[in-house]
DORORO-807146 format. One line per field, with one value per residue: x, y, z of N, C-alpha, C in turn; residue in one letter; residue number from 0. Coordinates in nm, 4 decimals, always signed. Layout:
// DORORO-807146
neast <- (X | ...)
nnorth <- (Y | ...)
nup <- (Z | ...)
caeast <- (X | ...)
canorth <- (Y | ...)
caup <- (Z | ...)
ceast <- (X | ...)
cnorth <- (Y | ...)
cup <- (Z | ...)
residu <- (A | ...)
num <- (NUM | ...)
***
This chain:
// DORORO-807146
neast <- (+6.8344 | +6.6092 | +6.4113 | +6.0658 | +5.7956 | +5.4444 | +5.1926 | +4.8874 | +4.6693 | +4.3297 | +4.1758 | +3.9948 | +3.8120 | +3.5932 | +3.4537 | +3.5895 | +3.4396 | +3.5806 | +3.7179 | +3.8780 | +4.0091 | +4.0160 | +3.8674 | +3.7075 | +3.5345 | +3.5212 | +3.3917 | +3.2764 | +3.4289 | +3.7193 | +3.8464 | +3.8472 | +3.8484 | +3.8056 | +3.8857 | +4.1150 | +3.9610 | +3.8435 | +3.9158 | +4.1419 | +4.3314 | +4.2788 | +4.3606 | +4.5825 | +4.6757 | +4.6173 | +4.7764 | +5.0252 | +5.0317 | +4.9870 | +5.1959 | +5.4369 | +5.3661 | +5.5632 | +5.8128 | +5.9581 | +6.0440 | +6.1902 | +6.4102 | +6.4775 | +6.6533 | +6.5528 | +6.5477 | +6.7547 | +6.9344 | +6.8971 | +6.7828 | +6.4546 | +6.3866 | +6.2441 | +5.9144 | +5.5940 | +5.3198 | +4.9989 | +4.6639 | +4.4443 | +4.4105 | +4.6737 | +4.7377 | +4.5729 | +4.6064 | +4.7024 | +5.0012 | +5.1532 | +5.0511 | +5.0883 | +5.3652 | +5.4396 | +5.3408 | +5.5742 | +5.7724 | +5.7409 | +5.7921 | +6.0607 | +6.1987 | +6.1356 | +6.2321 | +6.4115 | +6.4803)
nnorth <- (-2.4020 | -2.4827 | -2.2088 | -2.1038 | -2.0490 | -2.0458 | -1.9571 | -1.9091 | -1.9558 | -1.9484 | -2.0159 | -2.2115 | -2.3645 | -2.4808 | -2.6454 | -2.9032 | -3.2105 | -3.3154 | -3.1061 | -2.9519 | -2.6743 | -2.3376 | -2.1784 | -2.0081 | -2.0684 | -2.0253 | -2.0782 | -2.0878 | -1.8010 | -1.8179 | -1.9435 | -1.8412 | -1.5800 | -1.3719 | -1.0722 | -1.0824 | -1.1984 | -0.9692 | -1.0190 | -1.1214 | -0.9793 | -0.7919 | -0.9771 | -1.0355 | -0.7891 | -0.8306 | -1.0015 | -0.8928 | -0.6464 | -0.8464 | -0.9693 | -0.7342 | -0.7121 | -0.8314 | -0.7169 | -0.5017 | -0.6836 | -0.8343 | -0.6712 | -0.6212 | -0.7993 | -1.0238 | -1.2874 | -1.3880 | -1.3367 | -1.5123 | -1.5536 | -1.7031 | -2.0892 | -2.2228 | -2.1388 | -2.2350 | -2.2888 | -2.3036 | -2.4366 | -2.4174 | -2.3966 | -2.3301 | -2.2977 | -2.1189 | -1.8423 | -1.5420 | -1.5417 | -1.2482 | -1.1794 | -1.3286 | -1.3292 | -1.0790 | -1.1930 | -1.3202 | -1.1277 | -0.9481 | -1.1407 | -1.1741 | -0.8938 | -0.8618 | -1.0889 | -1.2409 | -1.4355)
nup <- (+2.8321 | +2.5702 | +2.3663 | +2.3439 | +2.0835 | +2.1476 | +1.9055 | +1.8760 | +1.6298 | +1.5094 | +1.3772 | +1.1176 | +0.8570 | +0.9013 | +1.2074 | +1.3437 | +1.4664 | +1.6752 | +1.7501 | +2.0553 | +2.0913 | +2.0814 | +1.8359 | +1.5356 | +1.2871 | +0.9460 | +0.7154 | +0.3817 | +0.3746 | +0.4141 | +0.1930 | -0.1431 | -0.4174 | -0.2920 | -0.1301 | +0.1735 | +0.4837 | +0.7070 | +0.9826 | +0.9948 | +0.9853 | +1.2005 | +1.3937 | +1.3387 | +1.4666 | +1.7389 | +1.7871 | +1.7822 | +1.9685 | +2.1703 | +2.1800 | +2.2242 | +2.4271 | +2.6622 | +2.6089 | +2.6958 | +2.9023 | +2.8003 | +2.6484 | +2.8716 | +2.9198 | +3.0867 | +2.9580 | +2.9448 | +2.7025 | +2.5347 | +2.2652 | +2.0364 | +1.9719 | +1.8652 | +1.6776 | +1.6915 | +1.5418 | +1.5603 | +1.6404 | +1.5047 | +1.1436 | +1.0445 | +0.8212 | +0.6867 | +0.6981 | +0.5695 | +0.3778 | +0.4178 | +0.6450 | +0.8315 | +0.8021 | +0.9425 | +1.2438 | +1.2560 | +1.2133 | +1.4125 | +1.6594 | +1.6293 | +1.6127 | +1.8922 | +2.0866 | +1.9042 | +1.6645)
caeast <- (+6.7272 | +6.5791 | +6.3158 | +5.9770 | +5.7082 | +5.3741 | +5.1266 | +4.7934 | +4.5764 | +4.2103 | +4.1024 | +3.9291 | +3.7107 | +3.4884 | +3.5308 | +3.5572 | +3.3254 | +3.6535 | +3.8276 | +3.8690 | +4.0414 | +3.9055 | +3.8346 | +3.6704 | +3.5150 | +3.5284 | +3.3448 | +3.3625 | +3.5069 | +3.8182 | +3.8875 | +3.7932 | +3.8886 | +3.8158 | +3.9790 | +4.0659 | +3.9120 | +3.9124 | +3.8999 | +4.2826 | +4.4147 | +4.2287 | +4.3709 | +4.7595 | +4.7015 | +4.6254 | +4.9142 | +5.1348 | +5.0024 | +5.0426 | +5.3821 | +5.4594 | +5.3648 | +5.6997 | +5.9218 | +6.0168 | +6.1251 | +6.3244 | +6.5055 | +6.5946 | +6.7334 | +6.5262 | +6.5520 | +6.8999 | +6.9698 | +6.8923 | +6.6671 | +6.3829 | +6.4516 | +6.1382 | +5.7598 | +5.5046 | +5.1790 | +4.8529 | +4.5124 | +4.3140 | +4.4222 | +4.7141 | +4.8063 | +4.4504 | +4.6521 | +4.8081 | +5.1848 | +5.1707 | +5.0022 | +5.2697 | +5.5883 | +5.4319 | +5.3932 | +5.7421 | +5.9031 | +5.7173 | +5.8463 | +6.2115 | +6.2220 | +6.1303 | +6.3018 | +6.5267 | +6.4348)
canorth <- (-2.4728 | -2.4238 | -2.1122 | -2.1550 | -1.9504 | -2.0351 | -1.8616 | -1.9901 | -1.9183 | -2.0069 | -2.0119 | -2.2881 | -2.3600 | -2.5459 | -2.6535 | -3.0354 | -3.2577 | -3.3513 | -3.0268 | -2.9017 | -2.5612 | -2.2124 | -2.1503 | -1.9386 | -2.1179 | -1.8943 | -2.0973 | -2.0406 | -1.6884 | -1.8971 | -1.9264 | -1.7644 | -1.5143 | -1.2329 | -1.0328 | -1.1604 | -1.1748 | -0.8622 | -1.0856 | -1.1761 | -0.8570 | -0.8061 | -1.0903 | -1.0059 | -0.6399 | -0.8390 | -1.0644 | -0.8119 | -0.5803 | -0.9556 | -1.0027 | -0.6175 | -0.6677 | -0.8724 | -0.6817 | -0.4404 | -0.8057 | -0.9062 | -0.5704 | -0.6308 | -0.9238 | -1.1709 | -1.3788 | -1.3980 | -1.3056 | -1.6143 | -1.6113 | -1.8254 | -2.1560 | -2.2451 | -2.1043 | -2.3457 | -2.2552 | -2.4015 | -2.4430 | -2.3855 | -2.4300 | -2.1863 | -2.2276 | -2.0152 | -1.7384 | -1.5171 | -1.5355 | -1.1536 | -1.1522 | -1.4671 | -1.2383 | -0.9575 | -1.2479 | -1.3773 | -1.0263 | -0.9062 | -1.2333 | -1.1930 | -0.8189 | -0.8594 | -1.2214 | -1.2766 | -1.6045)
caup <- (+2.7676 | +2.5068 | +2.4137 | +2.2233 | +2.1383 | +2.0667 | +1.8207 | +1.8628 | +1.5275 | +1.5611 | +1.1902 | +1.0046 | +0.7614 | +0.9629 | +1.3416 | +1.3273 | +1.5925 | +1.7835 | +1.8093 | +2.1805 | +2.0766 | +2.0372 | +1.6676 | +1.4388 | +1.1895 | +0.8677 | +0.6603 | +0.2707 | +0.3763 | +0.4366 | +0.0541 | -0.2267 | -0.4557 | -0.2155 | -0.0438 | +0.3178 | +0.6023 | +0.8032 | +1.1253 | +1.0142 | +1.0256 | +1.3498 | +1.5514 | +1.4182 | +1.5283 | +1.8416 | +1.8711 | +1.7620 | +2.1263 | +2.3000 | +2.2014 | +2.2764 | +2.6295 | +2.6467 | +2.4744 | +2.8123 | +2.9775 | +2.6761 | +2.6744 | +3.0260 | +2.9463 | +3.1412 | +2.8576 | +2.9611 | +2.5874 | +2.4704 | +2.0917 | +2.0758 | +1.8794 | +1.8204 | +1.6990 | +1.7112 | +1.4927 | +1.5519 | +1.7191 | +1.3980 | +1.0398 | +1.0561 | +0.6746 | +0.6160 | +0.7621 | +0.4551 | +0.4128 | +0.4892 | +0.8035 | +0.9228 | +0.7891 | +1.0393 | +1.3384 | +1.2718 | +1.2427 | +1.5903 | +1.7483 | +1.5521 | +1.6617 | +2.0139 | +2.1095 | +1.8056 | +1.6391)
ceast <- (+6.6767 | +6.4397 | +6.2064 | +5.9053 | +5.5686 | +5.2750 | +4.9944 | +4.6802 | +4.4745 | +4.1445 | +4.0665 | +3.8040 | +3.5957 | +3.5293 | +3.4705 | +3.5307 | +3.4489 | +3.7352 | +3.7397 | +3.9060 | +3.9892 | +3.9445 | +3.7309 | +3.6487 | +3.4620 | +3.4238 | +3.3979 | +3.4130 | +3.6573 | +3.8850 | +3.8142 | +3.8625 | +3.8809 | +3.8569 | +4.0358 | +4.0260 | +3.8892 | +3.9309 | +4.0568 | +4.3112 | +4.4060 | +4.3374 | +4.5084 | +4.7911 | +4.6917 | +4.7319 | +5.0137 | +5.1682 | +5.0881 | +5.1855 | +5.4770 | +5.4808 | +5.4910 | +5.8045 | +6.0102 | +6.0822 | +6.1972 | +6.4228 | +6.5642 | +6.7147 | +6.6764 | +6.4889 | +6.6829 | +6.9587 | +6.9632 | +6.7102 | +6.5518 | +6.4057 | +6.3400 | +6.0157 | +5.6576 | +5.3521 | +5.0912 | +4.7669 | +4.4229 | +4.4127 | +4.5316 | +4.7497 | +4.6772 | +4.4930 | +4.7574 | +4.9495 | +5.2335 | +5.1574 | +5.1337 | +5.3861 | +5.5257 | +5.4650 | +5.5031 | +5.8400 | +5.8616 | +5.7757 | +6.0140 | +6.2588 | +6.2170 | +6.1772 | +6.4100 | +6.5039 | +6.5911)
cnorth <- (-2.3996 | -2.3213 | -2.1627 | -2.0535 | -2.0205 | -1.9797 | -1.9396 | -1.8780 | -2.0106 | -2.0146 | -2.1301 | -2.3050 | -2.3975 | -2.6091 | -2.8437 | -3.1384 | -3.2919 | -3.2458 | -2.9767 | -2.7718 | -2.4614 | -2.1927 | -2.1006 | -2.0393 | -2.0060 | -1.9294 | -2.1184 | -1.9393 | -1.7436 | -1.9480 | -1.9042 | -1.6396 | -1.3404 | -1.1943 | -1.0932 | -1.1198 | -1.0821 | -0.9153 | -1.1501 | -1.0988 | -0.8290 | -0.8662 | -1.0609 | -0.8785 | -0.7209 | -0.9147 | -0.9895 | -0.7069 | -0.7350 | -0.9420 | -0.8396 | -0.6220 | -0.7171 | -0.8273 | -0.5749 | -0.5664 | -0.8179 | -0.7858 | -0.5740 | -0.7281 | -1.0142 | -1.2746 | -1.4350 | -1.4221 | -1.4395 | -1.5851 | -1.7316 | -1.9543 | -2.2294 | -2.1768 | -2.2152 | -2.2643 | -2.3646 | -2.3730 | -2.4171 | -2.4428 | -2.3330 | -2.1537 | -2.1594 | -1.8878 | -1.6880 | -1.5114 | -1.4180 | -1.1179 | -1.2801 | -1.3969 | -1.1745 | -1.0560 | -1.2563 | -1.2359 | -0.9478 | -0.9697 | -1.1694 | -1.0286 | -0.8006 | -0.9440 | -1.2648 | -1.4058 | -1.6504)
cup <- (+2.6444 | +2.4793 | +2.3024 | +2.2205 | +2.0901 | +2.0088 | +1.8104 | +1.7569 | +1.5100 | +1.4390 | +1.1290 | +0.8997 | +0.8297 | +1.0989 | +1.3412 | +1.4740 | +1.6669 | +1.8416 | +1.9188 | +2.1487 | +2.0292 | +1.8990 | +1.6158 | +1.3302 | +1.0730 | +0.7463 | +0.4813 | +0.2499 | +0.3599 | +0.3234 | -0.0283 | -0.2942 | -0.3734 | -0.1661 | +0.0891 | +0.3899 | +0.7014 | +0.9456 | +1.1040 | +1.0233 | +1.1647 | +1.4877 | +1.5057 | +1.4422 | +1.6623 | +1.9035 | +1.8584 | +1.9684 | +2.2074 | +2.3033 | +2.2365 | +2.4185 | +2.6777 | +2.6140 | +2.6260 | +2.8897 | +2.8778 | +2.6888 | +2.7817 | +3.0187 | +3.0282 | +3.0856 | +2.8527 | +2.8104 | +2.4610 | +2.3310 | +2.1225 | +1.9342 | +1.8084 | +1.7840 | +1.5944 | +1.6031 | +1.4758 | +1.6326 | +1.6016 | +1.2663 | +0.9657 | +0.8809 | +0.5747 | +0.6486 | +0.6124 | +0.4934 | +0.4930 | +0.6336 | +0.9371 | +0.9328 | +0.9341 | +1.1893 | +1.3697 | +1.3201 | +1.4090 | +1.6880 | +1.7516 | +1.6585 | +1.8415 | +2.1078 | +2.0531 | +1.7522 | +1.5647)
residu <- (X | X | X | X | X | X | X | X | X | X | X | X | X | X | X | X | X | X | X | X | X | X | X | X | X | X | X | X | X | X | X | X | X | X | X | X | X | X | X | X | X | X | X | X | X | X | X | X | X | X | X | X | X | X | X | X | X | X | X | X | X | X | X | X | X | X | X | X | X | X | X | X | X | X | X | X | X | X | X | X | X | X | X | X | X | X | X | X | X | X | X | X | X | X | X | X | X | X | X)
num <- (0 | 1 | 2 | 3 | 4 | 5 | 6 | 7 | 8 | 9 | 10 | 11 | 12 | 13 | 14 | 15 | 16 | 17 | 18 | 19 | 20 | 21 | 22 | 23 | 24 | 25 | 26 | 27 | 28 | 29 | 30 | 31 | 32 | 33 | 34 | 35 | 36 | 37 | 38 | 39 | 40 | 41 | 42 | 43 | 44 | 45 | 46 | 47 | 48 | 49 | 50 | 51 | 52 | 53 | 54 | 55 | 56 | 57 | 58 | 59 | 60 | 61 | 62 | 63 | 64 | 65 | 66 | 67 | 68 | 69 | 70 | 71 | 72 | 73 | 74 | 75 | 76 | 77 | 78 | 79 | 80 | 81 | 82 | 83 | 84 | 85 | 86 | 87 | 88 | 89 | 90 | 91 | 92 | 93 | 94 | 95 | 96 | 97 | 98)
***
């Protein structure tokens, strides 16, 4: 079958009256000429640990060597997420699963 992963990023500008999902509303921090966010760096130092905790099963092989063929991004507004901080997701996934 096939493997997926998904990456749930909680970031929007504003949290809109129907969303159910946990989010961070950033406000006008969320664009602007300023620097970003330090609350993005934050959270992919933390998925980077999540997807770590995995990485001793994947080496075993109880992934039965199979790559994942999919990663899914969403729960917030993920394209407020800089390109940089995405490469780092992707290559934590890539290095530890194989995409």
């Amino acid at each position: 079958g096939a493997r997926s992963a998904y990456v749930h990023l909680p970031f929007c500008k504003r949290k809109c009256f129907y969303c159910d999902f946990p989010v961070v509303a950033l406000g006008s921090e969320a664009t602007g000429t300023e620097a970003e966010p330090p609350i993005f760096e934050s959270y992919v130092n933390l998925l980077e640990r999540e997807v770590g905790r995995y990485a001793s099963d994947a080496a075993r092989g109880s992934s039965g060597g199979k790559k994942l063929d999919t990663v899914f991004f969403g729960g917030g507004t993920p394209s407020l997420i800089p390109p940089r901080q995405l490469e780092r997701v992707l290559r934590r996934l890539d290095d530890t699963f194989g995409i």
